[in-house]
PDBQT receptor file of N, H, CA, C and O in Angstrom, charges set to zero:
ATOM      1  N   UNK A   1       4.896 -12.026   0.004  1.00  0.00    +0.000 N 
ATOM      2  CA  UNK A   1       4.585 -11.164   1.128  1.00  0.00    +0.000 C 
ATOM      3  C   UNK A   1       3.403 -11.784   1.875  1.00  0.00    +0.000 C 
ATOM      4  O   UNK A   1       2.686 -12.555   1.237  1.00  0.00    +0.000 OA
ATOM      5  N   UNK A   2       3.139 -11.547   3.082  1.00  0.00    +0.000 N 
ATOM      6  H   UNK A   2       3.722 -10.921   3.600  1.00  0.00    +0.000 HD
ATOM      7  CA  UNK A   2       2.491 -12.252   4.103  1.00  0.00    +0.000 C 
ATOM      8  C   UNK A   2       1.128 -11.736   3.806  1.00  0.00    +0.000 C 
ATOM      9  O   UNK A   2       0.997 -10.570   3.433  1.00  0.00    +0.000 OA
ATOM     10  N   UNK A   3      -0.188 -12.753   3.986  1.00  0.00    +0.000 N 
ATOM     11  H   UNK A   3      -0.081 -13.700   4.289  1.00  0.00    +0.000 HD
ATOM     12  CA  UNK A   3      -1.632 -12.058   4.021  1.00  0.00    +0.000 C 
ATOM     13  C   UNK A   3      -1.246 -11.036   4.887  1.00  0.00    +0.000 C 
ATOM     14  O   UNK A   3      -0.751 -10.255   4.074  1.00  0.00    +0.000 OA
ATOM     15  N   UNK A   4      -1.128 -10.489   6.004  1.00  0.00    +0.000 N 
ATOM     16  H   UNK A   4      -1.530 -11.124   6.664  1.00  0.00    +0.000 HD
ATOM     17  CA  UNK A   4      -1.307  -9.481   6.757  1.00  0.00    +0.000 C 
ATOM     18  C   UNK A   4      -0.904  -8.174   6.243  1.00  0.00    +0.000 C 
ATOM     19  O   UNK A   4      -1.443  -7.086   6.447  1.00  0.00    +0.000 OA
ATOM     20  N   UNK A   5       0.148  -8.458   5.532  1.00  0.00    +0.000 N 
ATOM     21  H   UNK A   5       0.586  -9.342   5.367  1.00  0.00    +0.000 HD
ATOM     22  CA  UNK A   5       0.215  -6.857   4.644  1.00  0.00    +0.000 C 
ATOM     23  C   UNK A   5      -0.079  -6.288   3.743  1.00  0.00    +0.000 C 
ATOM     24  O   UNK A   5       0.329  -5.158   3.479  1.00  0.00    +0.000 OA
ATOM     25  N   UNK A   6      -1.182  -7.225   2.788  1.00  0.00    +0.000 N 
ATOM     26  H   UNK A   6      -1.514  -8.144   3.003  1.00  0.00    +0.000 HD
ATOM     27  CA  UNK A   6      -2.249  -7.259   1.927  1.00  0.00    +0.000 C 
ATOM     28  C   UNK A   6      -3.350  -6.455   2.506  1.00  0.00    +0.000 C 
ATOM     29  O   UNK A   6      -3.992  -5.520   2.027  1.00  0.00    +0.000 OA
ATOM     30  N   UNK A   7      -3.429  -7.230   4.006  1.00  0.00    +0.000 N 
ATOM     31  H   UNK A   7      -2.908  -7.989   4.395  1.00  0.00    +0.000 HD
ATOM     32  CA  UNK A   7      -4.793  -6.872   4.743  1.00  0.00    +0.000 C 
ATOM     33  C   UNK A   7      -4.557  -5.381   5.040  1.00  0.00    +0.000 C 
ATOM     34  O   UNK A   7      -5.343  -4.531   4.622  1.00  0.00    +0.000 OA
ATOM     35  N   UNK A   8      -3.293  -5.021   5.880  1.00  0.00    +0.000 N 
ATOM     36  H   UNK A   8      -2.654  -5.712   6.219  1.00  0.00    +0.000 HD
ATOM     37  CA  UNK A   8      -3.232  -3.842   6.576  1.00  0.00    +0.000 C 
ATOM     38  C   UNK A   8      -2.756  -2.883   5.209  1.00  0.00    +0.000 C 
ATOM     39  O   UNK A   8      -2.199  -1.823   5.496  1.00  0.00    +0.000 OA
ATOM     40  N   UNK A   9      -2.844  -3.028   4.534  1.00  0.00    +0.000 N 
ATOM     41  H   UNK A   9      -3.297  -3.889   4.301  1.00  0.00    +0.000 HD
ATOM     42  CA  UNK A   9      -2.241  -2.290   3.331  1.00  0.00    +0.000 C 
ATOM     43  C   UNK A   9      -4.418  -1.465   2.764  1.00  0.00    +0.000 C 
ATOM     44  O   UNK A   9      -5.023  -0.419   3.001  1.00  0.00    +0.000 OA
ATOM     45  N   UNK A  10      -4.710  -2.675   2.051  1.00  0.00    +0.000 N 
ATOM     46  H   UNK A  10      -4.218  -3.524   1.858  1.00  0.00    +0.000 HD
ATOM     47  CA  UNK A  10      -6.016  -2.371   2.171  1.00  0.00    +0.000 C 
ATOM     48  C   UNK A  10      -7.128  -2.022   3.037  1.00  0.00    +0.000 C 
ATOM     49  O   UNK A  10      -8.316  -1.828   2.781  1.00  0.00    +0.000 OA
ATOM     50  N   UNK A  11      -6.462  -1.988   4.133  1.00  0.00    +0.000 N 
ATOM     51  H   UNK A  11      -5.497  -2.146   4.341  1.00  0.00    +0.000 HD
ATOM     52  CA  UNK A  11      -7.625  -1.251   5.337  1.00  0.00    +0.000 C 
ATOM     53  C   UNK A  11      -6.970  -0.071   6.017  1.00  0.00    +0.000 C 
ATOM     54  O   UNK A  11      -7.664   0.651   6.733  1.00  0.00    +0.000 OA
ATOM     55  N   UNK A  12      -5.734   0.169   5.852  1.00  0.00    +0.000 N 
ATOM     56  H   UNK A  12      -5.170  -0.418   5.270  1.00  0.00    +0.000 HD
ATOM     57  CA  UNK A  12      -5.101   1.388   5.850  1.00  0.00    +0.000 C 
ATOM     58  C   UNK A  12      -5.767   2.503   4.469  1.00  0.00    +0.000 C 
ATOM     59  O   UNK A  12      -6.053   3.690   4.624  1.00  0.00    +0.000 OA
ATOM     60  N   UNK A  13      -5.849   1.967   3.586  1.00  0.00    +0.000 N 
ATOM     61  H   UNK A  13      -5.617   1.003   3.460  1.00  0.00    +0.000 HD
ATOM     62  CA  UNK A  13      -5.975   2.669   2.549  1.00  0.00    +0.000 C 
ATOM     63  C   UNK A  13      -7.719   3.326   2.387  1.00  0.00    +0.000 C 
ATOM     64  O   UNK A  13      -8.103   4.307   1.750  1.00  0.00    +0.000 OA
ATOM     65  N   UNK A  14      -8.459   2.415   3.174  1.00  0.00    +0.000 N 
ATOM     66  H   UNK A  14      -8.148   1.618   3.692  1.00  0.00    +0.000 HD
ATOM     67  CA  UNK A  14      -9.585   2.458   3.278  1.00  0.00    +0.000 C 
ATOM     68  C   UNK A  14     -10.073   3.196   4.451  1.00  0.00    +0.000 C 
ATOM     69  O   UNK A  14     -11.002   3.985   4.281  1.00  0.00    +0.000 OA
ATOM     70  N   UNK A  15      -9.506   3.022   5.756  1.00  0.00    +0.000 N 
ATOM     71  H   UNK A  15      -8.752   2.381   5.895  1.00  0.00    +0.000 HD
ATOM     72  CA  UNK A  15      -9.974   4.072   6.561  1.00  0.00    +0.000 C 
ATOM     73  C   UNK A  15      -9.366   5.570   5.887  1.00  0.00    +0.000 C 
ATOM     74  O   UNK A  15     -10.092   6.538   6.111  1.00  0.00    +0.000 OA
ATOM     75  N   UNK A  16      -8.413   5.775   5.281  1.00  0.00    +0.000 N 
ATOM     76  H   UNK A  16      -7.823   4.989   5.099  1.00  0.00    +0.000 HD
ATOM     77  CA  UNK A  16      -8.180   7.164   5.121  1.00  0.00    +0.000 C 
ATOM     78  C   UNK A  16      -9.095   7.248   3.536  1.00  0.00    +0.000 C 
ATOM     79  O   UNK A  16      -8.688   8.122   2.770  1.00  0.00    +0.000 OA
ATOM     80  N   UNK A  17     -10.310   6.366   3.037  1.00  0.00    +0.000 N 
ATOM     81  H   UNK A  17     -10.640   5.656   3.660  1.00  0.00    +0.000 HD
ATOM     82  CA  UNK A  17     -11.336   7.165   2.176  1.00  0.00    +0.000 C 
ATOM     83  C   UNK A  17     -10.551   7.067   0.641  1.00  0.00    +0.000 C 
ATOM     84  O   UNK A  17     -11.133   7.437  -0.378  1.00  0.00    +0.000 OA
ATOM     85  N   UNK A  18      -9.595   6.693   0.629  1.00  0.00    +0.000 N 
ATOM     86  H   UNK A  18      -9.122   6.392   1.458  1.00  0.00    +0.000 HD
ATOM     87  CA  UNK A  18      -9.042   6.431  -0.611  1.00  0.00    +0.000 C 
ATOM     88  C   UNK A  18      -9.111   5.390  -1.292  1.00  0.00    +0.000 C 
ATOM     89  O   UNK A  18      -9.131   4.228  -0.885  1.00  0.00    +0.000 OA
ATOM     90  N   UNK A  19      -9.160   5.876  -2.620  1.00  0.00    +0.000 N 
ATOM     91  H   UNK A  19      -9.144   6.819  -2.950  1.00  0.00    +0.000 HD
ATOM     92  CA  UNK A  19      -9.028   4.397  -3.638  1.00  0.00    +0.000 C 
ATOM     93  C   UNK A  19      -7.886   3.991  -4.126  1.00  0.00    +0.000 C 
ATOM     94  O   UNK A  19      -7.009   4.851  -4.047  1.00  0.00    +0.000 OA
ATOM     95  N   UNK A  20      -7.498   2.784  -4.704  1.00  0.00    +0.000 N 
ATOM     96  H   UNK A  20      -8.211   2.085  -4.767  1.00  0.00    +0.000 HD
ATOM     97  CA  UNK A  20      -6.649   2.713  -5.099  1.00  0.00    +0.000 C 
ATOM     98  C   UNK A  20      -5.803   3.315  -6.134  1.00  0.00    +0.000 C 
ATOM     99  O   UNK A  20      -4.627   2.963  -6.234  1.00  0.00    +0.000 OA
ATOM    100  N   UNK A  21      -6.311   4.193  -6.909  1.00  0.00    +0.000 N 
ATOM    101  H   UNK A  21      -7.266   4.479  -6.828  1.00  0.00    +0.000 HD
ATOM    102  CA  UNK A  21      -6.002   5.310  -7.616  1.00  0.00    +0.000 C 
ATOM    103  C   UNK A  21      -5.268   6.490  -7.267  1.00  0.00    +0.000 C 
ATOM    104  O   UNK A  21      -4.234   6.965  -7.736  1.00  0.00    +0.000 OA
ATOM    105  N   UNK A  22      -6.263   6.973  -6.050  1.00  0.00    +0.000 N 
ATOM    106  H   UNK A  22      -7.103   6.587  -5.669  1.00  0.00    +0.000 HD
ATOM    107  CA  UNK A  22      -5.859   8.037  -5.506  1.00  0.00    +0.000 C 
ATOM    108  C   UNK A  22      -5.050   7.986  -4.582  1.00  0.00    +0.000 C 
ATOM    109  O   UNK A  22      -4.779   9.070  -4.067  1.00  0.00    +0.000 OA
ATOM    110  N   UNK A  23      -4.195   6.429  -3.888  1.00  0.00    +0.000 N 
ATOM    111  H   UNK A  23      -4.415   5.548  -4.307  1.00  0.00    +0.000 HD
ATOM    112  CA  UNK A  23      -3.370   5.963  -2.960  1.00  0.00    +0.000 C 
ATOM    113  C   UNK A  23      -2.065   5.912  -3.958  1.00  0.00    +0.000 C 
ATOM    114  O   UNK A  23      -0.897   6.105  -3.619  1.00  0.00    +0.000 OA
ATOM    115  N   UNK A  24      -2.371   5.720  -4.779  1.00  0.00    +0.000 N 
ATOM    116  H   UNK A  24      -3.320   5.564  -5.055  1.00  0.00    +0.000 HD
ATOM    117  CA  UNK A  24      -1.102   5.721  -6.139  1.00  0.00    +0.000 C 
ATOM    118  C   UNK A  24      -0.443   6.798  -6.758  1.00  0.00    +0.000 C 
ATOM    119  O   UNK A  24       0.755   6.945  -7.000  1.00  0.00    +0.000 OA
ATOM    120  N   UNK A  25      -1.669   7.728  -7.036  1.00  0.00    +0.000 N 
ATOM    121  H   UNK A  25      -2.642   7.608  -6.840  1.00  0.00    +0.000 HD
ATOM    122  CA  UNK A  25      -1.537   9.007  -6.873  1.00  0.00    +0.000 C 
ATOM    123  C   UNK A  25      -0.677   9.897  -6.121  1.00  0.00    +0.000 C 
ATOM    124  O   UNK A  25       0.018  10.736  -6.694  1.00  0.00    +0.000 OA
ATOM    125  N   UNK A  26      -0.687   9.805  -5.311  1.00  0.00    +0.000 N 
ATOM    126  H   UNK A  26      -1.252   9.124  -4.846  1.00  0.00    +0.000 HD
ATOM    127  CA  UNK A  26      -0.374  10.237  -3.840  1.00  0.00    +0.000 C 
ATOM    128  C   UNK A  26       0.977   9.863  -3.339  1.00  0.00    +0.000 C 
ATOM    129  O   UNK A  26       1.786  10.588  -2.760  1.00  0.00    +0.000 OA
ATOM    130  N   UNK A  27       1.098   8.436  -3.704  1.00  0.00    +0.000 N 
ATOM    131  H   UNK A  27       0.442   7.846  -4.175  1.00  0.00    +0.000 HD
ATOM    132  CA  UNK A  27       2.155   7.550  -3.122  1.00  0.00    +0.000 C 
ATOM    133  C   UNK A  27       3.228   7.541  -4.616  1.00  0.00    +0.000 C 
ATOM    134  O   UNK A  27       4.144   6.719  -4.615  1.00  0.00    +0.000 OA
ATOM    135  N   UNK A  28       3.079   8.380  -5.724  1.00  0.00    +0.000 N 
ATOM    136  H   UNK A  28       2.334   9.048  -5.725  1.00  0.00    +0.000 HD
ATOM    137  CA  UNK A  28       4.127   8.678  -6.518  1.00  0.00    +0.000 C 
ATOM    138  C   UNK A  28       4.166   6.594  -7.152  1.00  0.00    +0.000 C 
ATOM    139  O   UNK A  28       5.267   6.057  -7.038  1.00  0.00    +0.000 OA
ATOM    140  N   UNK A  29       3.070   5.766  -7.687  1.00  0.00    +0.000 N 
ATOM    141  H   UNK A  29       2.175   6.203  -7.780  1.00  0.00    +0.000 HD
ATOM    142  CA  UNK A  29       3.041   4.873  -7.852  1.00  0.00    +0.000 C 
ATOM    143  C   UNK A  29       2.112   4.704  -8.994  1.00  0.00    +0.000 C 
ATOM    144  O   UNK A  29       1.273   5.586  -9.177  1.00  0.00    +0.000 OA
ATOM    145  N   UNK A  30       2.150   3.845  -9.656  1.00  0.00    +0.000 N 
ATOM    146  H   UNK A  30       2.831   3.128  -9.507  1.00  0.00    +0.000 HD
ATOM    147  CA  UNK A  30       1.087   2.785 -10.822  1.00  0.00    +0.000 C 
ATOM    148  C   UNK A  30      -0.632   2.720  -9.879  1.00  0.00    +0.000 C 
ATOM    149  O   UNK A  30      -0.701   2.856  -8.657  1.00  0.00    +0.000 OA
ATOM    150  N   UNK A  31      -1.270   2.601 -10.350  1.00  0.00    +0.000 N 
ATOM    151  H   UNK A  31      -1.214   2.491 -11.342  1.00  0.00    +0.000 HD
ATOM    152  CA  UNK A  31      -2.899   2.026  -9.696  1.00  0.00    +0.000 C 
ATOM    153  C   UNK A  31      -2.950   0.706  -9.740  1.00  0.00    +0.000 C 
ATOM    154  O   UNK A  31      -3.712   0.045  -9.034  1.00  0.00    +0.000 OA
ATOM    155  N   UNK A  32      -1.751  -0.009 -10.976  1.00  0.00    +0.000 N 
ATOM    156  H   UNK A  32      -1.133   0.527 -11.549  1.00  0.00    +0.000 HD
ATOM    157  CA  UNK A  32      -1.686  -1.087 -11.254  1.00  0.00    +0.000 C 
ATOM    158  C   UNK A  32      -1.194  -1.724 -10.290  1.00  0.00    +0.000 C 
ATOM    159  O   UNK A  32      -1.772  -2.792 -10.087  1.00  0.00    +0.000 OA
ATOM    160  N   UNK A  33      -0.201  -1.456  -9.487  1.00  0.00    +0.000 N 
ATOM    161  H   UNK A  33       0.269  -0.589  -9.652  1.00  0.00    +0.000 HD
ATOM    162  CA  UNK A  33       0.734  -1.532  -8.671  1.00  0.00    +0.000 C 
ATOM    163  C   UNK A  33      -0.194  -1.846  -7.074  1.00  0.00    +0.000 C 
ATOM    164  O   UNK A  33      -0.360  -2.873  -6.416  1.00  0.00    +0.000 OA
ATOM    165  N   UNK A  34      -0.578  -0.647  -6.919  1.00  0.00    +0.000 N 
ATOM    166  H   UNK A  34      -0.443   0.188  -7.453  1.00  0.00    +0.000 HD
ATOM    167  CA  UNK A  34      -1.541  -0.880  -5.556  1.00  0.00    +0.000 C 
ATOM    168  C   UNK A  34      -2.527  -2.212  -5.448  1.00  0.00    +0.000 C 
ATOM    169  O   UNK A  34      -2.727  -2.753  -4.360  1.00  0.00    +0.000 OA
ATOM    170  N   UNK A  35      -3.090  -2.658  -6.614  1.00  0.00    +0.000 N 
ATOM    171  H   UNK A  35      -2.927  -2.218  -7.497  1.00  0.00    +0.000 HD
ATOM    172  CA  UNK A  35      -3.805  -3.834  -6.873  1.00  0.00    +0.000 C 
ATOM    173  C   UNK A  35      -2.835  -4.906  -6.644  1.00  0.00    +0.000 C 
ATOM    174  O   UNK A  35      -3.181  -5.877  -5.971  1.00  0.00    +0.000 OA
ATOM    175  N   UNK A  36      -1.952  -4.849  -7.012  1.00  0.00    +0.000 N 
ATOM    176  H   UNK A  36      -1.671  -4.060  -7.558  1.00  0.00    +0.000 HD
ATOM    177  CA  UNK A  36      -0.763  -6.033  -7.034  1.00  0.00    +0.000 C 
ATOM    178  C   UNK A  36      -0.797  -6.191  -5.641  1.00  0.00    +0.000 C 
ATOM    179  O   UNK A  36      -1.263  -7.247  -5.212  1.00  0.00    +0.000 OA
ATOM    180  N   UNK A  37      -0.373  -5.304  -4.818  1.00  0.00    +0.000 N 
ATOM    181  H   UNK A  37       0.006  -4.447  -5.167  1.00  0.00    +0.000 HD
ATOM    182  CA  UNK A  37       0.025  -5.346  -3.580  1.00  0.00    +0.000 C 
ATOM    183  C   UNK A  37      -1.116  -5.863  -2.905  1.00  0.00    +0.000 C 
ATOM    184  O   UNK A  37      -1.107  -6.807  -2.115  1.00  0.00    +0.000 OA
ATOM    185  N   UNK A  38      -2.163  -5.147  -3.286  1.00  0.00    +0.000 N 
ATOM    186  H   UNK A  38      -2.171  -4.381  -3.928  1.00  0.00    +0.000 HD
ATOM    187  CA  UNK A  38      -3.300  -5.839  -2.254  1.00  0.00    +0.000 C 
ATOM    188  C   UNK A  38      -3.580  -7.392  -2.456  1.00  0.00    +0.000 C 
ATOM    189  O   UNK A  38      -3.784  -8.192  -1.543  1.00  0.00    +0.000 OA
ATOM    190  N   UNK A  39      -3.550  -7.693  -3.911  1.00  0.00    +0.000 N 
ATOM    191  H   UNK A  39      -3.384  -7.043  -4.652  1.00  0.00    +0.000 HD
ATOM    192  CA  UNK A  39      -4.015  -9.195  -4.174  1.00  0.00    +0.000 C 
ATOM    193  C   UNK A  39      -2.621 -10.191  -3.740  1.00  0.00    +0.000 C 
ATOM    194  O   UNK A  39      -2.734 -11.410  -3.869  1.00  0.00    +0.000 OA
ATOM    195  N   UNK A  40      -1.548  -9.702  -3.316  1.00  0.00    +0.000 N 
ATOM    196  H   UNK A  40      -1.456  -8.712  -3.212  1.00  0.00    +0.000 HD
ATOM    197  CA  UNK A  40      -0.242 -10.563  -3.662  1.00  0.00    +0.000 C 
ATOM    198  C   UNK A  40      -0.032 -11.453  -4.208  1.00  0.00    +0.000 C 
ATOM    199  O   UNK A  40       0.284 -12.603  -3.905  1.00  0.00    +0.000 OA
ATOM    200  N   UNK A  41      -0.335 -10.558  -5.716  1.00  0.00    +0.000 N 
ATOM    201  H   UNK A  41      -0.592  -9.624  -5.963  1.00  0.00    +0.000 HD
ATOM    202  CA  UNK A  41       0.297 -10.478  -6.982  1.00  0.00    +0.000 C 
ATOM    203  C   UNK A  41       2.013 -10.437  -6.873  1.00  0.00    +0.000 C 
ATOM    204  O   UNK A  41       2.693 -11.436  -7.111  1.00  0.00    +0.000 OA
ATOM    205  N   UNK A  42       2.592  -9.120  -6.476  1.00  0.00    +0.000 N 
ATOM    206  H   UNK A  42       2.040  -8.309  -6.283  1.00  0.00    +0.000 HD
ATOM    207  CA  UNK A  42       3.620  -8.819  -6.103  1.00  0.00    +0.000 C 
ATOM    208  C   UNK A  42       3.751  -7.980  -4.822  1.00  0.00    +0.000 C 
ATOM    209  O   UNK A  42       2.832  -7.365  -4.282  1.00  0.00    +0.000 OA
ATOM    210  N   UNK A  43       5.118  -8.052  -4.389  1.00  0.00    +0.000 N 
ATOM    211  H   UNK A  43       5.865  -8.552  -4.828  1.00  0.00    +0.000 HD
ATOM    212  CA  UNK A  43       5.719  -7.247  -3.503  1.00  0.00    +0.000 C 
ATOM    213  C   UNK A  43       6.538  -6.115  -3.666  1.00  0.00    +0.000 C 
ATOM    214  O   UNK A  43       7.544  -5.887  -4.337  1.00  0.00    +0.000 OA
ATOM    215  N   UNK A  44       5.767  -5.387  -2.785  1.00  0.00    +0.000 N 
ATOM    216  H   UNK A  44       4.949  -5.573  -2.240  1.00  0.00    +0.000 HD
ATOM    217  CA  UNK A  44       6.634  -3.882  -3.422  1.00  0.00    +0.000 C 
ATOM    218  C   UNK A  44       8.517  -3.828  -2.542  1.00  0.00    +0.000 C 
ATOM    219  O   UNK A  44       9.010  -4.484  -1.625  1.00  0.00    +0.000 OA
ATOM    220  N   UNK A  45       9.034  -2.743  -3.398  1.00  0.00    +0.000 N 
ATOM    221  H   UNK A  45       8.633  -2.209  -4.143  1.00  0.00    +0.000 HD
ATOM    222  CA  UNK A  45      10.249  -3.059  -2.776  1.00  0.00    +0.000 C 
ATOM    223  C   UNK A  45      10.350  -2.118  -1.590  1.00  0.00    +0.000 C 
ATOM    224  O   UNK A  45       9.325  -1.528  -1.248  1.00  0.00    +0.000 OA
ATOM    225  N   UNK A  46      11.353  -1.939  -1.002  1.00  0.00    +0.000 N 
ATOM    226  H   UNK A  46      12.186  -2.418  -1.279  1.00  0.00    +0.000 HD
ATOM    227  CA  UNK A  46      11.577  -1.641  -0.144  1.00  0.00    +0.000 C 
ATOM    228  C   UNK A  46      11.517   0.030  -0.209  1.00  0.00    +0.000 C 
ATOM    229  O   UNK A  46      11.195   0.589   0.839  1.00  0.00    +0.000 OA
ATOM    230  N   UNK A  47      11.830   0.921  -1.463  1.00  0.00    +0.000 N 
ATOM    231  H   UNK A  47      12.091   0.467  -2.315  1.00  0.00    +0.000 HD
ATOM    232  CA  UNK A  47      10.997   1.817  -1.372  1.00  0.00    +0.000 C 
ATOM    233  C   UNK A  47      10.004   2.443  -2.021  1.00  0.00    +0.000 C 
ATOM    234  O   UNK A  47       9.889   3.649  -2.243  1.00  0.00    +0.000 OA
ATOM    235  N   UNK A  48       9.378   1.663  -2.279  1.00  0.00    +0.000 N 
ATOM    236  H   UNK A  48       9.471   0.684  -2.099  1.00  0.00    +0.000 HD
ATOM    237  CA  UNK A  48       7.448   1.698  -2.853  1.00  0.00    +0.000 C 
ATOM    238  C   UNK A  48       6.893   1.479  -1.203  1.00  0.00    +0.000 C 
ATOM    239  O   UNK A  48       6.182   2.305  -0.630  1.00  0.00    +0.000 OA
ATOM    240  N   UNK A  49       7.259   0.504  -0.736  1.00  0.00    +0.000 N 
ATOM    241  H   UNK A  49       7.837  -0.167  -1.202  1.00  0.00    +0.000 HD
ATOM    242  CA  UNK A  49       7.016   0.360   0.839  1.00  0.00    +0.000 C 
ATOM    243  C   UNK A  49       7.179   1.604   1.729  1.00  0.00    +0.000 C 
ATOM    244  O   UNK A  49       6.161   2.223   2.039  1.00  0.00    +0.000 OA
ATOM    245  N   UNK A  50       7.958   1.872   2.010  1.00  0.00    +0.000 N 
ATOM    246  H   UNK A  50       8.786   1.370   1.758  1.00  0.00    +0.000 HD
ATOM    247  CA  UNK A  50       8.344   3.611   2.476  1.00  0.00    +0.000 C 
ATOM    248  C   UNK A  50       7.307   4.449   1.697  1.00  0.00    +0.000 C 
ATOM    249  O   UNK A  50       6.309   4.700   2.373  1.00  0.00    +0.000 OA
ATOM    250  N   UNK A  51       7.296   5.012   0.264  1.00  0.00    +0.000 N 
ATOM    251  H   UNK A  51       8.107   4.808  -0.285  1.00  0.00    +0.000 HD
ATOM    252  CA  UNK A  51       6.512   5.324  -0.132  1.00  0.00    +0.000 C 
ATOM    253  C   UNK A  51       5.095   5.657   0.202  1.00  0.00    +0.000 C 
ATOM    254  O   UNK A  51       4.506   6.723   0.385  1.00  0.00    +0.000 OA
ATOM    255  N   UNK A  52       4.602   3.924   0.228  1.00  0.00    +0.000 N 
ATOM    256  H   UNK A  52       5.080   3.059   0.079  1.00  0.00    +0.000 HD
ATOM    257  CA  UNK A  52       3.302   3.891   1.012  1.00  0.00    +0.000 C 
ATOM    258  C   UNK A  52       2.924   3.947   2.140  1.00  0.00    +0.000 C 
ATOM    259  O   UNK A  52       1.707   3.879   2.315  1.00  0.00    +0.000 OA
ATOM    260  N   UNK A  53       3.827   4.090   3.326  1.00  0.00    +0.000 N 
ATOM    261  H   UNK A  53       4.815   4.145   3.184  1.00  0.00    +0.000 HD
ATOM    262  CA  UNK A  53       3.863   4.090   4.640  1.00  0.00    +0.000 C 
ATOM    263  C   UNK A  53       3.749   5.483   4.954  1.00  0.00    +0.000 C 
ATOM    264  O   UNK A  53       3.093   6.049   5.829  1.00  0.00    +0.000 OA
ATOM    265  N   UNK A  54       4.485   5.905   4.105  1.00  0.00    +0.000 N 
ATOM    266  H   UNK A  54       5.018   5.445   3.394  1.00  0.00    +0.000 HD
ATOM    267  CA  UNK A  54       4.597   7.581   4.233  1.00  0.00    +0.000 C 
ATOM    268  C   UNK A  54       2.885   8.397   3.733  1.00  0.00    +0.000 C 
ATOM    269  O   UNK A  54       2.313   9.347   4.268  1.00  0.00    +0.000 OA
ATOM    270  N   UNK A  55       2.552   7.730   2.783  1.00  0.00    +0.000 N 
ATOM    271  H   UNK A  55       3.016   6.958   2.349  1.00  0.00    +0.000 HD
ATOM    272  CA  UNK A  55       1.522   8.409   2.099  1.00  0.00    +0.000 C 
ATOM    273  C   UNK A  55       0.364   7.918   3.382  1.00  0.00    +0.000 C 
ATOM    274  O   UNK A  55      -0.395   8.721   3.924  1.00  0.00    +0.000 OA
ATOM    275  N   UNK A  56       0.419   6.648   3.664  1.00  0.00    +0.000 N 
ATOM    276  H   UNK A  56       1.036   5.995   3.224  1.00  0.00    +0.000 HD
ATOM    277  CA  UNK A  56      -0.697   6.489   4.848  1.00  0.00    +0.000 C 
ATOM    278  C   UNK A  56      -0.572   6.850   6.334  1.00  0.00    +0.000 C 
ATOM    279  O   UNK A  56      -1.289   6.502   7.272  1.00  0.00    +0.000 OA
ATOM    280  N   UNK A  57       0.456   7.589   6.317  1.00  0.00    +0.000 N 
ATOM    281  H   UNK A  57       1.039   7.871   5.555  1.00  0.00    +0.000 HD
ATOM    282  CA  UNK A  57       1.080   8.221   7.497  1.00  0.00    +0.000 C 
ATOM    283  C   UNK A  57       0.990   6.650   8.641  1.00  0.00    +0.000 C 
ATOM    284  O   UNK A  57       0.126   6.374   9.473  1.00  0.00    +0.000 OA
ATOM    285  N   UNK A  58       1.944   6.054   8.339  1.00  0.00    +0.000 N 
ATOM    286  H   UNK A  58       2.646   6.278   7.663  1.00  0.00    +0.000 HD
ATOM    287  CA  UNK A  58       1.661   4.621   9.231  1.00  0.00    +0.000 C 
ATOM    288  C   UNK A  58       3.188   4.268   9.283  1.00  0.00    +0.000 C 
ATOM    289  O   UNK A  58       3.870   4.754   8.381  1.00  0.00    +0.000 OA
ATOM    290  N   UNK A  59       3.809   3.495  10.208  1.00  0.00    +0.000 N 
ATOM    291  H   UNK A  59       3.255   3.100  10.941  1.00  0.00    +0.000 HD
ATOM    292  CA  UNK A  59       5.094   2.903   9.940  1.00  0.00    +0.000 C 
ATOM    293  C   UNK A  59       5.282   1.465   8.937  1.00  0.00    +0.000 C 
ATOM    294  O   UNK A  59       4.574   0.461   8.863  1.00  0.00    +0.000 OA
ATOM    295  N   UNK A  60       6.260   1.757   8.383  1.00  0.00    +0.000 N 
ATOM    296  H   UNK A  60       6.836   2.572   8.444  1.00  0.00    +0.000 HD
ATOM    297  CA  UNK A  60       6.306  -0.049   7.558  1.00  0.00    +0.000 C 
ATOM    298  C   UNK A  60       6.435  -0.961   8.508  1.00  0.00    +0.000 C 
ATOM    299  O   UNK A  60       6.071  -2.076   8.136  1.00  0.00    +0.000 OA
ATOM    300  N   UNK A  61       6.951  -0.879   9.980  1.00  0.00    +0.000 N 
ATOM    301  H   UNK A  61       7.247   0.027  10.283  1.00  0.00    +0.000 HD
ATOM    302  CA  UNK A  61       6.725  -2.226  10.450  1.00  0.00    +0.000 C 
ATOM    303  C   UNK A  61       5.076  -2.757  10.496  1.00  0.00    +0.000 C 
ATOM    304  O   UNK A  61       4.752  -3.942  10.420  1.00  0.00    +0.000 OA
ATOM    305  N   UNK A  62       3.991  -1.453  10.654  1.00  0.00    +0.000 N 
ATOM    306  H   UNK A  62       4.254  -0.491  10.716  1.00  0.00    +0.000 HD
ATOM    307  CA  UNK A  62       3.081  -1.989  11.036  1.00  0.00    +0.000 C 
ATOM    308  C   UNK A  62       2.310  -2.637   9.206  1.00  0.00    +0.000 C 
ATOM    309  O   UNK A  62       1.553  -3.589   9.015  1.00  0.00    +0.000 OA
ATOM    310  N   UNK A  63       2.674  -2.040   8.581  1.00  0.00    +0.000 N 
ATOM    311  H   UNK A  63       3.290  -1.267   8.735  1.00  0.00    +0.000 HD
ATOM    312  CA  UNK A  63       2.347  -2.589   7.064  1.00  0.00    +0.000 C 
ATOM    313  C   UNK A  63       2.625  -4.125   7.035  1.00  0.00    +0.000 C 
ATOM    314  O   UNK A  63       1.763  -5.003   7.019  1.00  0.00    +0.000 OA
ATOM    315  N   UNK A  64       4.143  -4.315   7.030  1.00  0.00    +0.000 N 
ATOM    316  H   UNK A  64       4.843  -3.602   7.044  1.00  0.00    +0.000 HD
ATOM    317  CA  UNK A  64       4.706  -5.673   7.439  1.00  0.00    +0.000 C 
ATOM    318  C   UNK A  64       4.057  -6.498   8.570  1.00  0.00    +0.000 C 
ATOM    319  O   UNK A  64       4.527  -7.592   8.885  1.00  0.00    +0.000 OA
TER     320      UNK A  64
């Protein structure tokens, strides 16, 4: 997955005051998982993506 959705993933998550815990929480996900995504470690699938788009009230294109 591209730096940019590392980036917008972690600064999405950060203007709305959340940690990665509580973005996992929220987003029906691992804490382990949210770390992955930010470091690209791994890529989430297509709906962990939805998931998180939904929980940051944002569209997945702009995640992508």
């Amino acid at each position: 997955m591209p730096s940019e959705f590392q980036d917008r993933l972690r600064k999405a998550r950060e203007a709305r005051g959340l940690t990665q815990s509580e973005l996992a929480k929220k987003a029906g996900l691992q804490a382990a998982a949210i770390s992955h995504f930010e470091t690209g470690q791994r890529s989430p699938s297509f709906d962990n993506l939805r998931k998180l788009s939904d929980t940051l009230n944002v569209s997945v294109d702009f995640l992508l």
